[in-house]
N, C-alpha and C positions, 0 to 999 in steps of 0.2 A: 347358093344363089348369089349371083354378081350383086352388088350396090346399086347400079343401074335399074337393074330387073326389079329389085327390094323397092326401090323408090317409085317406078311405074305400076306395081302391083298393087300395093300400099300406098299411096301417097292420095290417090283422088278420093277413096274409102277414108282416107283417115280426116282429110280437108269437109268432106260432105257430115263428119259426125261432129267436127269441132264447130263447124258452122249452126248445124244441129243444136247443140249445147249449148250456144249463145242464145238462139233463139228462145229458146225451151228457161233458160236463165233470166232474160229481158221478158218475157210475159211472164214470169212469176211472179218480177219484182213489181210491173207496171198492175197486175191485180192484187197487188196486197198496196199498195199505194195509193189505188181505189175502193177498198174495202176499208182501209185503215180512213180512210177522208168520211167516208161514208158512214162511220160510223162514230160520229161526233166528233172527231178533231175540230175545228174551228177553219172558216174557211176565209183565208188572206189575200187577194188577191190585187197587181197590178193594176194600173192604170195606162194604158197604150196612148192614150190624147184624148187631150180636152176640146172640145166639140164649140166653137165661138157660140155665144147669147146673143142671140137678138131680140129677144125679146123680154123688155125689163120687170123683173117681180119673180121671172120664172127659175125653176131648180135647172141648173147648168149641166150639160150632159154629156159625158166623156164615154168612151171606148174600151172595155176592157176584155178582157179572153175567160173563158169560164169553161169547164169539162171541152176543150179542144174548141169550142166555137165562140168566135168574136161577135159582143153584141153592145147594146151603150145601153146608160141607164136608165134613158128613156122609153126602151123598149123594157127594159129588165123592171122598174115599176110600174108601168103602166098599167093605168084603173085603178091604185094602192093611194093611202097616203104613205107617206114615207117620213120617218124620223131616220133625220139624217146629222149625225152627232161628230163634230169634230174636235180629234182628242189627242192626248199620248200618254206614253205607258210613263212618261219622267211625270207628269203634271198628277200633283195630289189629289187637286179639286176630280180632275177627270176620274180619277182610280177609284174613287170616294162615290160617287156616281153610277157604277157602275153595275154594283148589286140589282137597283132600282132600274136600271134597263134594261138589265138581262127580265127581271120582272115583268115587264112592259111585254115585250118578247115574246115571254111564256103565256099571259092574258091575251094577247092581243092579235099577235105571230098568226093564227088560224082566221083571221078576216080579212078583207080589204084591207091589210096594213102589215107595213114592214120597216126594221127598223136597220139601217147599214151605217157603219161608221168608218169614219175617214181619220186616217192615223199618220200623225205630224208627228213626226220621228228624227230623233237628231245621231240614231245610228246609225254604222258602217253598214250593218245588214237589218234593214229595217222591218224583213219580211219574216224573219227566223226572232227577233226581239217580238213583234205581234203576236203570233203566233204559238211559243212558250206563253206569251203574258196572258192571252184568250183562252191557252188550254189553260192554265194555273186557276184561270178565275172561272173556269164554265160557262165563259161566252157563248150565247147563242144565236149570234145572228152575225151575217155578211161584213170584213173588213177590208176596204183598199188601202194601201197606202198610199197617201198623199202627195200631188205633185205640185210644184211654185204656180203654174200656169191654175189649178183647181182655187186653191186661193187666192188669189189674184180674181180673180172671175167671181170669188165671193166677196170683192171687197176688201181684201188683205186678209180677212182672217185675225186681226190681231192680237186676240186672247183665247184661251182653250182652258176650259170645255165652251164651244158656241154651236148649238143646235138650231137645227130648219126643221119647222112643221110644216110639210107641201102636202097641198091637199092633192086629191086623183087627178084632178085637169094638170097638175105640173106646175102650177103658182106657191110661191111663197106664201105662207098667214101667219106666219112669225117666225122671227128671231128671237132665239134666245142667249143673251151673253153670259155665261158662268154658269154655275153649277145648282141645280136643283134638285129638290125631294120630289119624287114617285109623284105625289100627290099632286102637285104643282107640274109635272107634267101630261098628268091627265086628262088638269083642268085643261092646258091648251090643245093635246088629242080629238079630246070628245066636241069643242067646239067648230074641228072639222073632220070626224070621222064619225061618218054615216050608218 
């Protein structure tokens, strides 16, 4: 058999299996990368933009992508209060803090109530630093990382840990600056969770 012949016999059969194999390769990996997420990894995700406030008092609300579809946080809490805790994995007070809202979470997490936290990160990769640091400690709930335009829009931000208790309407009912015990966060919970 000519080389020719060799290549027009073989060649479209072997093009159609390698292609085959990619395929068959790339949905394997993409369901184990959802079955691994799925099953408590921690989940970190972007921020796409920040959405301007107009209206003063209320929780600012940005744009992010989740299981393939872009939605913002205003839909993503809606009807919830929301503990919304800005942190990072360098800051003490935050790390120190953090037992006691996975707590919150685990009490709380099944009602009208969710707690996400926004991650000020002064790494190169701030999504891979999160994310080791969320699985290492049993994070259980929602992190973005943080962008200049989200702080800024809260005011600067200028210390961390600084948590927003927003009750379900999307309003602010406190600030809080630094770092607090369990206890002292549930005082400010329960006097807007219904």
């Amino acid at each position: 058999m000519s080389v020719t012949k060799f290549k027009k016999t073989f060649a479209l059969p072997f093009a159609l299996m390698a292609v085959a194999a990619i395929l068959v390769f790339s949905y394997t990996n993409t369901s184990k990368a959802e079955s691994t997420s799925k099953a408590g990894d921690p989940i970190v995700l972007t921020i796409n933009s920040v959405i301007p406030n107009t209206a003063v008092g209320t929780a600012v609300d940005f744009k992010f992508t989740h299981n393939g579809k872009e939605t913002t946080f205003a839909e993503f809490t809606k009807g919830k209060v929301v503990f919304l805790n800005f942190w990072g994995t360098w800051c003490p007070p935050c790390r120190k803090e953090i037992p006691d809202i996975i707590e919150i979470q685990k009490e709380l997490g099944t009602k009208d109530f969710i707690v996400i936290g926004i991650a000020r990160e002064k790494d190169r990769d701030p999504i891979a630093k999160v994310t080791n640091f969320s699985k290492a400690q049993g994070v259980n709930y929602i992190n973005f990382i943080g962008v200049n335009e989200l702080f800024k829009a809260y005011g600067g931000i200028s210390a961390v840990p600084t948590t927003y208790i927003i009750g379900a309407d999307g309003k602010i009912a406190e600030e809080i600056v630094g770092m607090r015990a369990k206890s002292q966060f549930m005082k400010s919970i329960s006097k807007v969770l219904k």
